[in-house]
N, CA, C and O atoms as a CHARMM CRD file, in Angstrom:
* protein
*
  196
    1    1 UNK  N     11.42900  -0.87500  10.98100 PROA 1      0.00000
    2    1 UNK  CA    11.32800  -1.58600   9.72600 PROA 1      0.00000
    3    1 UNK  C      9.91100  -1.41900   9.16300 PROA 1      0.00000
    4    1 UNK  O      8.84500  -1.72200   9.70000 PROA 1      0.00000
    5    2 UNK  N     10.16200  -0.80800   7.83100 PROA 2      0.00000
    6    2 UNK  CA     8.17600  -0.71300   7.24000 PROA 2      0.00000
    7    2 UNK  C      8.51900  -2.12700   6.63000 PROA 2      0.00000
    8    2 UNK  O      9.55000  -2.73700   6.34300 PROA 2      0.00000
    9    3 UNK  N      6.50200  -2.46800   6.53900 PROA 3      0.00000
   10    3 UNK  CA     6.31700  -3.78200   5.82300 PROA 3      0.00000
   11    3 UNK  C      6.06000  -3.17900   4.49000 PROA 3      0.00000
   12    3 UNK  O      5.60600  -2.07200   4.20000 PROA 3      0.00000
   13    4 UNK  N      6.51900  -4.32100   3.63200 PROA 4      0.00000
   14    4 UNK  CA     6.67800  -3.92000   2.52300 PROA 4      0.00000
   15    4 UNK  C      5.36100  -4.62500   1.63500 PROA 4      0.00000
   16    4 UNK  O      5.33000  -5.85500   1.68300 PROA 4      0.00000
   17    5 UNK  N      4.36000  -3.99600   0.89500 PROA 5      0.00000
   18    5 UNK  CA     2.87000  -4.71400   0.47900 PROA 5      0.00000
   19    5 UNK  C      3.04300  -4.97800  -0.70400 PROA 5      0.00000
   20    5 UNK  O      3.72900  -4.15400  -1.30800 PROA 5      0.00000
   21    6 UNK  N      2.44200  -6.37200  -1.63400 PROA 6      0.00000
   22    6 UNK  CA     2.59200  -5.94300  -2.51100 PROA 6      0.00000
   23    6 UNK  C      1.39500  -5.49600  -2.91100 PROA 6      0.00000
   24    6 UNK  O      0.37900  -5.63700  -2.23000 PROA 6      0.00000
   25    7 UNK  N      1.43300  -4.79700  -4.29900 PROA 7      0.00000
   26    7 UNK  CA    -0.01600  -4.32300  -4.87800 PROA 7      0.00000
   27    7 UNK  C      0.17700  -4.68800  -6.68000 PROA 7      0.00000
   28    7 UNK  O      1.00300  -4.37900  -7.53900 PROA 7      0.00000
   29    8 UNK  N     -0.93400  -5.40900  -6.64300 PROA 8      0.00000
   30    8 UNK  CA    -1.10900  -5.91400  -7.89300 PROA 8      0.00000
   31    8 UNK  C     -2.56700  -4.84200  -8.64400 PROA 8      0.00000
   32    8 UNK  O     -3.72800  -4.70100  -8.26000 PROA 8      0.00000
   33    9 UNK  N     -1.79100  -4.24200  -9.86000 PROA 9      0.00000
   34    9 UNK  CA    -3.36000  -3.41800 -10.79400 PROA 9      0.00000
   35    9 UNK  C     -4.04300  -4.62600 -11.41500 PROA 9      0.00000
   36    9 UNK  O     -3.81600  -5.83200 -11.32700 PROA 9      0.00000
   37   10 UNK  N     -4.72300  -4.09500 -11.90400 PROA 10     0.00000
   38   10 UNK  CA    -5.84100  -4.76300 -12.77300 PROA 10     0.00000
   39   10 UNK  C     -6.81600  -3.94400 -13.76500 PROA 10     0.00000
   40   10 UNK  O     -7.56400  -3.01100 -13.47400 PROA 10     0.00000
   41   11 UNK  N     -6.64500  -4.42000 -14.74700 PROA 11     0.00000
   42   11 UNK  CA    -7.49500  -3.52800 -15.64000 PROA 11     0.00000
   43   11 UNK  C     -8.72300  -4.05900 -16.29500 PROA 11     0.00000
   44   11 UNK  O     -8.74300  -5.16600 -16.83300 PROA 11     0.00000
   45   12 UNK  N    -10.14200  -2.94900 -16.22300 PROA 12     0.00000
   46   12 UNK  CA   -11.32500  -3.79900 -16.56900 PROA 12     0.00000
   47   12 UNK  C    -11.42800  -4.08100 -17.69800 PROA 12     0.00000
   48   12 UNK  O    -11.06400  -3.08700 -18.32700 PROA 12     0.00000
   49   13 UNK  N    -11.83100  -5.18100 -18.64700 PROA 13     0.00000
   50   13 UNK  CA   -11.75000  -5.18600 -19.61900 PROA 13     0.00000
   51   13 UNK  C    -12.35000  -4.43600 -20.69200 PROA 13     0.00000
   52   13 UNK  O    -11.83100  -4.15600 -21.77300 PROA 13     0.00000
   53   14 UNK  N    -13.55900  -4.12600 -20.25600 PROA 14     0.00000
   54   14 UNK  CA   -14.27600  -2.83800 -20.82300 PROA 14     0.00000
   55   14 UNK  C    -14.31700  -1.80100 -21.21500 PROA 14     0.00000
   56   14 UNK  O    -14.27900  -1.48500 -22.40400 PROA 14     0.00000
   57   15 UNK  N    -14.42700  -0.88700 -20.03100 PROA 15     0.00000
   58   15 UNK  CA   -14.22100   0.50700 -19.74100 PROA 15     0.00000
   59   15 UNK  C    -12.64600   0.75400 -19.42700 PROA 15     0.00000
   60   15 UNK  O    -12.15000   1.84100 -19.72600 PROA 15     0.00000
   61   16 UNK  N    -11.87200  -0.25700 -18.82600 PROA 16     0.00000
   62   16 UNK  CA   -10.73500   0.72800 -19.07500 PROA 16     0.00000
   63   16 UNK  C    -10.13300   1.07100 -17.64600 PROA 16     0.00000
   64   16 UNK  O     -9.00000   1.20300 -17.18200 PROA 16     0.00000
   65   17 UNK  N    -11.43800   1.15200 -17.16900 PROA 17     0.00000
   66   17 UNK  CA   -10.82700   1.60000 -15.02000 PROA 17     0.00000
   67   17 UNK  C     -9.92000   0.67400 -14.89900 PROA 17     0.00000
   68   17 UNK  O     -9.62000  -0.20200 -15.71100 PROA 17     0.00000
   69   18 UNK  N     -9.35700   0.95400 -13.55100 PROA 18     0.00000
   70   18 UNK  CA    -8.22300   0.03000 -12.90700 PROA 18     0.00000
   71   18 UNK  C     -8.83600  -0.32400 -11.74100 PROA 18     0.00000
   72   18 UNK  O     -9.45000   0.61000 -11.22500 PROA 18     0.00000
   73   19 UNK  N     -8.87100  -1.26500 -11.20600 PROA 19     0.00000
   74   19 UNK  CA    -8.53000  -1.77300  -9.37800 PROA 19     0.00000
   75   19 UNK  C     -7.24200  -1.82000  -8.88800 PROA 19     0.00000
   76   19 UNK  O     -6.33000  -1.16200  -9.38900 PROA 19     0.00000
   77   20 UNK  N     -7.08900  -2.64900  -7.82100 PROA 20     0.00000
   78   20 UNK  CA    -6.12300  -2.27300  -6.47900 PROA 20     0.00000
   79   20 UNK  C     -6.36500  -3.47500  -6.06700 PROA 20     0.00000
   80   20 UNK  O     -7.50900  -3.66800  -5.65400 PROA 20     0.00000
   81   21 UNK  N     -5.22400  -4.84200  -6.04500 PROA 21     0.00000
   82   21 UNK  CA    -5.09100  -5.85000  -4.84700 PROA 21     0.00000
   83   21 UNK  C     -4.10200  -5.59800  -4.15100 PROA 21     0.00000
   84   21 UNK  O     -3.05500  -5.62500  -4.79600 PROA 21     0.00000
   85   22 UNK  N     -3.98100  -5.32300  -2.91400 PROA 22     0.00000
   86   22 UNK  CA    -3.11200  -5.27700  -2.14300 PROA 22     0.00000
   87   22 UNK  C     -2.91400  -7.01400  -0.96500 PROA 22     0.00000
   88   22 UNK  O     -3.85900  -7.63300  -0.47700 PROA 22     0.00000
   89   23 UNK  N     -1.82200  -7.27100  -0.86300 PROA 23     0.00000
   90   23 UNK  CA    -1.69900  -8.49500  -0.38000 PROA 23     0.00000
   91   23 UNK  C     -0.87900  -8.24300   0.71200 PROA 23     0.00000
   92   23 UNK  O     -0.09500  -7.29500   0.66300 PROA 23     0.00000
   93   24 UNK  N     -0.97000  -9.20000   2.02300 PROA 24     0.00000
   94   24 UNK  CA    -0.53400  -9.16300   3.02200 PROA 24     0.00000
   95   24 UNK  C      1.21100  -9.18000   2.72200 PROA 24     0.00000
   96   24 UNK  O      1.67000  -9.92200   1.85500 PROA 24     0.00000
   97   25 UNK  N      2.11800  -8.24800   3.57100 PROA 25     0.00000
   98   25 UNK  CA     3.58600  -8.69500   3.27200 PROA 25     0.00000
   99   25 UNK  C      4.50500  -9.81300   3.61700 PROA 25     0.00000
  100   25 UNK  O      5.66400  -9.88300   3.20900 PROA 25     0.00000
  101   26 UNK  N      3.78100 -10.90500   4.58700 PROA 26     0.00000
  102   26 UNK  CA     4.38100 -11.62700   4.91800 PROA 26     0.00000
  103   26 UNK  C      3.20500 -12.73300   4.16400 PROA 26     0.00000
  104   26 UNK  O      2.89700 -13.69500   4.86800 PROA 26     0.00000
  105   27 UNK  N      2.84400 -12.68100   3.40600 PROA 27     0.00000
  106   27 UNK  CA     2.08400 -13.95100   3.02100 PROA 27     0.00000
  107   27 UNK  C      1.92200 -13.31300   1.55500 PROA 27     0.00000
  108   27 UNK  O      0.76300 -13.05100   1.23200 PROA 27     0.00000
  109   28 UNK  N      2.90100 -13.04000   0.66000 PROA 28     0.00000
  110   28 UNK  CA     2.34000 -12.32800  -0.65800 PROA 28     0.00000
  111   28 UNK  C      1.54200 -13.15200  -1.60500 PROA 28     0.00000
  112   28 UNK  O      1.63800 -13.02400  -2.82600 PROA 28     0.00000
  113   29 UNK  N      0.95000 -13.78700  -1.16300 PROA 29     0.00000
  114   29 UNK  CA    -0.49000 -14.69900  -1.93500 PROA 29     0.00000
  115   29 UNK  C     -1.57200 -14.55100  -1.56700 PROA 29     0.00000
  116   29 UNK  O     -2.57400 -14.72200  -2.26100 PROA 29     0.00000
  117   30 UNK  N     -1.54700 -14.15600  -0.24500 PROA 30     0.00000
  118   30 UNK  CA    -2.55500 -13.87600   0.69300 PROA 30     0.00000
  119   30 UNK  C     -3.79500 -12.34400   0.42300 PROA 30     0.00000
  120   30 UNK  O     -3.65800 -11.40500   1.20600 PROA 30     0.00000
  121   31 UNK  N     -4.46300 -12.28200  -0.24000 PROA 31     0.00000
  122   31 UNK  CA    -5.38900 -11.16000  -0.78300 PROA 31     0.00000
  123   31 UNK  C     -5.66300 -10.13000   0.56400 PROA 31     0.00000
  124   31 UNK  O     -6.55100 -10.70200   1.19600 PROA 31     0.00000
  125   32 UNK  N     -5.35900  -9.07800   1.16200 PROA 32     0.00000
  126   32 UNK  CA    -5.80600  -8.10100   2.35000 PROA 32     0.00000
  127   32 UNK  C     -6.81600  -7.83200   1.81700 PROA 32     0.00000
  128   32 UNK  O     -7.84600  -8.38500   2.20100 PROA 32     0.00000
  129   33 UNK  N     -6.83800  -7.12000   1.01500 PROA 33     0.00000
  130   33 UNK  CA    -7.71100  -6.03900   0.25500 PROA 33     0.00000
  131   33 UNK  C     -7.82600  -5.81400  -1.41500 PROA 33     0.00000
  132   33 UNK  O     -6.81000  -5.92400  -2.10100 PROA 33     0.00000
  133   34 UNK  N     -9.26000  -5.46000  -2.08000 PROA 34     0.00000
  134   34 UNK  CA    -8.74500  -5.03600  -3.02100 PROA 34     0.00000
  135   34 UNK  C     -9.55500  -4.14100  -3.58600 PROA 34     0.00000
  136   34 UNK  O    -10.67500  -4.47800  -3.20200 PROA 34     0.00000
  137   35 UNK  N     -9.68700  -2.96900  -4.43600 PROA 35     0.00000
  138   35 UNK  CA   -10.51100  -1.79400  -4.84300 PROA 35     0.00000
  139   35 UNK  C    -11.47600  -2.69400  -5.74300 PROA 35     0.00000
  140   35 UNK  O    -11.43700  -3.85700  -6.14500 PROA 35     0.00000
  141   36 UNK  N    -12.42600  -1.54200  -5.88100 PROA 36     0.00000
  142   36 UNK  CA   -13.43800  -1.28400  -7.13400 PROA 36     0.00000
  143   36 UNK  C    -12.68000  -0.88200  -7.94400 PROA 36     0.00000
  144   36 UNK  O    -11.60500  -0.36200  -7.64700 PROA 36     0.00000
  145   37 UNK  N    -13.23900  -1.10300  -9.51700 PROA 37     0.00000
  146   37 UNK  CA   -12.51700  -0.46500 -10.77600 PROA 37     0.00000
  147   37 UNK  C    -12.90900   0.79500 -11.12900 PROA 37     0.00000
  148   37 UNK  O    -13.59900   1.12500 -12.09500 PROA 37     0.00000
  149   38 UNK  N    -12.23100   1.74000  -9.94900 PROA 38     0.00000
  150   38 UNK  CA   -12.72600   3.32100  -9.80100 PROA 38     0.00000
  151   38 UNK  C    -11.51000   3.90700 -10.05600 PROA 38     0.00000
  152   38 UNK  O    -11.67900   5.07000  -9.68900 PROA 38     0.00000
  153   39 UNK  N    -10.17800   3.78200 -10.54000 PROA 39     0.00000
  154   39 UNK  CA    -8.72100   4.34300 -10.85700 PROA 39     0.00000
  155   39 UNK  C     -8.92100   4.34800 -12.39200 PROA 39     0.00000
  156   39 UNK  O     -9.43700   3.35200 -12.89900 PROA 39     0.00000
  157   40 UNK  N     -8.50100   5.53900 -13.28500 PROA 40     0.00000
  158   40 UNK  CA    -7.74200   5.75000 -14.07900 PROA 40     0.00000
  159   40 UNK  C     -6.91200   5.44800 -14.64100 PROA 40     0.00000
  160   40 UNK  O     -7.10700   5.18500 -15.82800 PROA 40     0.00000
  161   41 UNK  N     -6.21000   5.38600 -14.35200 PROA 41     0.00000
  162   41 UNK  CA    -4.60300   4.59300 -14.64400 PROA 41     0.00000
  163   41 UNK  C     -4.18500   4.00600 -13.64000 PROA 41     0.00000
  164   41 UNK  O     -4.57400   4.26200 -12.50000 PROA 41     0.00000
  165   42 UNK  N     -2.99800   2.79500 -14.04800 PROA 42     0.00000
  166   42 UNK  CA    -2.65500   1.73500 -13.13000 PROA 42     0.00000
  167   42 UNK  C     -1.48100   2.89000 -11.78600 PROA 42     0.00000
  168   42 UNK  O     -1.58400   2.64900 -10.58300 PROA 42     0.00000
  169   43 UNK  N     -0.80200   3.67700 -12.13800 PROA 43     0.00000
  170   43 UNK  CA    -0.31400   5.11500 -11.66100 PROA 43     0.00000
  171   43 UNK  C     -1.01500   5.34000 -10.58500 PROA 43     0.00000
  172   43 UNK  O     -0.55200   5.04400  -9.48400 PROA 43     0.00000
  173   44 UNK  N     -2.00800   5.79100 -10.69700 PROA 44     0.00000
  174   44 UNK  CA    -3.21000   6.52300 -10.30400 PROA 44     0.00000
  175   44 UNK  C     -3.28500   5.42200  -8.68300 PROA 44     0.00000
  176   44 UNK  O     -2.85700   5.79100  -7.58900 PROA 44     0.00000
  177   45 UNK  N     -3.87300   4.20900  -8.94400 PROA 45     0.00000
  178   45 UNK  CA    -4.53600   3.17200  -8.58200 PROA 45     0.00000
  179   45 UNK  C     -3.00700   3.10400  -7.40900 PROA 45     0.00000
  180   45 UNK  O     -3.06000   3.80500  -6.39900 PROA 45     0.00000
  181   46 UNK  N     -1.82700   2.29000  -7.64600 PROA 46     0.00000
  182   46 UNK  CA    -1.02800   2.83900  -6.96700 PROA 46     0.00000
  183   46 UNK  C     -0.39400   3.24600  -6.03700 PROA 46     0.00000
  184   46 UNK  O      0.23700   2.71000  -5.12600 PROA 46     0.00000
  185   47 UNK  N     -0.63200   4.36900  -6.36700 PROA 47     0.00000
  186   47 UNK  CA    -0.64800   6.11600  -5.58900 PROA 47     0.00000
  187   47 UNK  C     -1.26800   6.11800  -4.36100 PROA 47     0.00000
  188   47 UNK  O     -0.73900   6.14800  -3.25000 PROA 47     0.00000
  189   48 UNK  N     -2.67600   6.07600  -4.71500 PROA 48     0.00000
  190   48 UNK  CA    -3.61600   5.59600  -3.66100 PROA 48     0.00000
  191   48 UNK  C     -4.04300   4.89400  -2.99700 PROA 48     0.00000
  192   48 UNK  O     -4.99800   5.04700  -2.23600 PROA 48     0.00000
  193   49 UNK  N     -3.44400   4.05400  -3.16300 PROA 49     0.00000
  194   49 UNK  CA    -3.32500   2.74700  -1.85200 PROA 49     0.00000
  195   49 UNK  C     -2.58800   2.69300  -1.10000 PROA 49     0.00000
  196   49 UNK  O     -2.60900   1.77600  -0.27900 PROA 49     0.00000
């Protein structure tokens, strides 16, 4: 069985980059991790996590 993550984008208001929250799968409120606003598109951002 894979765990299933969720991942929430975010877009800077500025410039335009994206981040990456990724949240634990059994606690989807729970913050694991989350990027710098170094992605392109929310696609992009994603992809790579």
């Amino acid at each position: 069985m894979m765990a299933s993550f969720k991942i929430e984008t975010l877009s800077h208001p500025t410039n335009g980059l994206v981040a990456a929250n990724i949240y634990y799968p059994t606690d989807p409120s729970t913050l694991l991790v989350g990027t710098d606003y170094i992605y392109r598109s929310h696609e992009e951002a994603e992809g790579e996590t």
